[in-house]
matplotlib code that plots the C-alpha trace (Angstrom):
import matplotlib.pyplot as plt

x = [-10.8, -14.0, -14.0, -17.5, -18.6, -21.2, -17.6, -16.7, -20.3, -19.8, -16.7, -18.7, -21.4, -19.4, -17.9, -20.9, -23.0, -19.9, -19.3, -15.9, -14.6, -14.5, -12.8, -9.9, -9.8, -9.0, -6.3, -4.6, -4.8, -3.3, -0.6, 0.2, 0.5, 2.5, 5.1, 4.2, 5.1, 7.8, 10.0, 10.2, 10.5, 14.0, 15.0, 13.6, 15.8, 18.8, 18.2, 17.7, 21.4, 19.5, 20.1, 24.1, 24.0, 23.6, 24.2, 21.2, 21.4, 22.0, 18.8, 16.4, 17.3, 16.4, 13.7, 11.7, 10.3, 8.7, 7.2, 5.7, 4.1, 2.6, 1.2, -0.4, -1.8, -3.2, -4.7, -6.1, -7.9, -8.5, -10.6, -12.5, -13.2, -14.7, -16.8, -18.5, -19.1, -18.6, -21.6, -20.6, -17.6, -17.0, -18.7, -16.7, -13.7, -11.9, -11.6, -11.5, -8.3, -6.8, -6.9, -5.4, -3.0, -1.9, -1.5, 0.6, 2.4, 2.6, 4.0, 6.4, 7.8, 7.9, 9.9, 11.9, 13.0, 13.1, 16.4, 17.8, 19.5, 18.7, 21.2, 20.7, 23.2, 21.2, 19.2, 15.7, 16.1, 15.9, 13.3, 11.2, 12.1, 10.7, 8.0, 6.8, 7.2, 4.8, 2.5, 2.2, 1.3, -1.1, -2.7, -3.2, -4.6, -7.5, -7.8, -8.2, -10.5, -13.1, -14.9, -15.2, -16.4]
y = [5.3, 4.7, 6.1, 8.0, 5.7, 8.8, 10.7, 8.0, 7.9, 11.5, 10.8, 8.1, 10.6, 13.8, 11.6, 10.6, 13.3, 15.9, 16.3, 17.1, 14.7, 11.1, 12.5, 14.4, 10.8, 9.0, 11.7, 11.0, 7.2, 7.5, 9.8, 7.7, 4.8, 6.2, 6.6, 3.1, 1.7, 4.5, 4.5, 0.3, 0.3, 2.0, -0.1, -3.2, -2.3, -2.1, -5.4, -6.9, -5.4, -2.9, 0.1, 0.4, 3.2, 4.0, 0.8, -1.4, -0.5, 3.3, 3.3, 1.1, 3.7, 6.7, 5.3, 3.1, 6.0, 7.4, 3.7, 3.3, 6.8, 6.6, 3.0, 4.8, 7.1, 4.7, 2.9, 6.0, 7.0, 3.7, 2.8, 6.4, 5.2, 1.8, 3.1, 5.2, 2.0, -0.7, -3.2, -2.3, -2.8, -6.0, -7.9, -6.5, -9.1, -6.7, -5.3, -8.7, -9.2, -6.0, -6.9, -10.5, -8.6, -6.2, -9.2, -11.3, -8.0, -7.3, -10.8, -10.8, -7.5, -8.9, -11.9, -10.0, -8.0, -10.8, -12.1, -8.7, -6.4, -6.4, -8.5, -8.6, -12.0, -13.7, -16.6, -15.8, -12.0, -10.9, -13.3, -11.2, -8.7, -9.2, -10.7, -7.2, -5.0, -7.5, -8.5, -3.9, -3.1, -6.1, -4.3, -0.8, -2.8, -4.6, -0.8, 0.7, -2.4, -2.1, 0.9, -1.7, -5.0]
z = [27.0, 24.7, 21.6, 20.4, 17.9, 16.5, 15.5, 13.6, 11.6, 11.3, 9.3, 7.3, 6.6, 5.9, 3.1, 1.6, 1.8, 0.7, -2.8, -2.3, 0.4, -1.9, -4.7, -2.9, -0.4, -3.5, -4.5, -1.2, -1.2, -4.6, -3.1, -0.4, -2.7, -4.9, -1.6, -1.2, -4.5, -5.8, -2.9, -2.9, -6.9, -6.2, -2.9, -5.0, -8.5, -5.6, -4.8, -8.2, -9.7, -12.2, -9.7, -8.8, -6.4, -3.5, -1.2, -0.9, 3.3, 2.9, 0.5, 2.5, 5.4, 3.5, 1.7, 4.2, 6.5, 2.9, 2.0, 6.0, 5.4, 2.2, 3.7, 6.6, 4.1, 1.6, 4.9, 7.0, 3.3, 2.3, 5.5, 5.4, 1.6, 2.8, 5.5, 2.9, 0.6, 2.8, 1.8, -1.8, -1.6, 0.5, -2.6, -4.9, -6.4, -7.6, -3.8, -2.3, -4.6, -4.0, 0.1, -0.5, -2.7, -0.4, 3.2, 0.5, -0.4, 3.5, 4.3, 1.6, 3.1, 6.4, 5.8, 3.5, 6.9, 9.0, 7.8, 8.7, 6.7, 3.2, 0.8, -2.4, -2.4, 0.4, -1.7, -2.2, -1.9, -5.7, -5.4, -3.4, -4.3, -8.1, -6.2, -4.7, -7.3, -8.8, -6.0, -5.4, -9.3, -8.7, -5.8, -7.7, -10.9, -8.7, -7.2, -10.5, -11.5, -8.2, -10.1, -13.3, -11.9]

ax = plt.figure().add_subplot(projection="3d")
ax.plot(x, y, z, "-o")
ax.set_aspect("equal")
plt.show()
């Protein structure tokens, strides 16, 4: 099945030349990020001891579905907000940053999960865990920064 690439430069231009369309873009790519980055600040305090309740496994099941979400979100916006800047943007540090931010962010996740369940007395784990809520508020200060540098 080929995809009509002249729908997806209608996307590109109904963002650029819609007053409208960027600003409420950013809104959700904010929203979805704030998903992202509220829902793993409370599995992630689990993990470190500073959060007693509920159990680390009981949390991650409720609260994972919310962070994949609000990471499709932040992605699906985030790429129509590209395409509409794309040369602009792909010079940018700040943005440059933000991207490395967010595969370190993405790999830290993923080996997190790859030793199973989470454990918060497995070695390493508060490790990571500290390391993602750091490596995420990384990746919304270089967003906040791209409009600056």
């Amino acid at each position: 099945m080929n995809a009509d690439p002249s729908r997806a430069w209608a996307v590109v231009d109904f963002v650029r030349t819609t007053p409208w369309a960027y600003p409420w873009l950013e809104v959700l790519h904010i929203l979805g990020l704030a998903l992202v980055f509220g829902t793993l600040w409370l599995v992630e305090l689990r993990l470190l001891g500073i959060v007693r309740r509920p159990d680390t496994a009981a949390l991650a099941r409720e609260a994972l579905p919310w962070t994949l979400a609000g990471f499709v979100l932040s992605a699906v916006t985030g790429l129509a907000l590209f395409a509409s800047r794309a040369g602009e943007l792909l010079v940018n540090p700040a943005f440059q940053l933000k991207l490395a931010l967010i595969a370190l962010a993405g790999l830290n996740a993923a080996l997190l999960h790859s030793r199973g369940p989470l454990d918060a007395s497995r070695p390493g784990t508060r490790v990571q865990a500290a390391l993602s809520l750091l490596l995420w508020a990384a990746v919304i200060a270089a967003g906040r920064w791209i409009a600056y540098v």
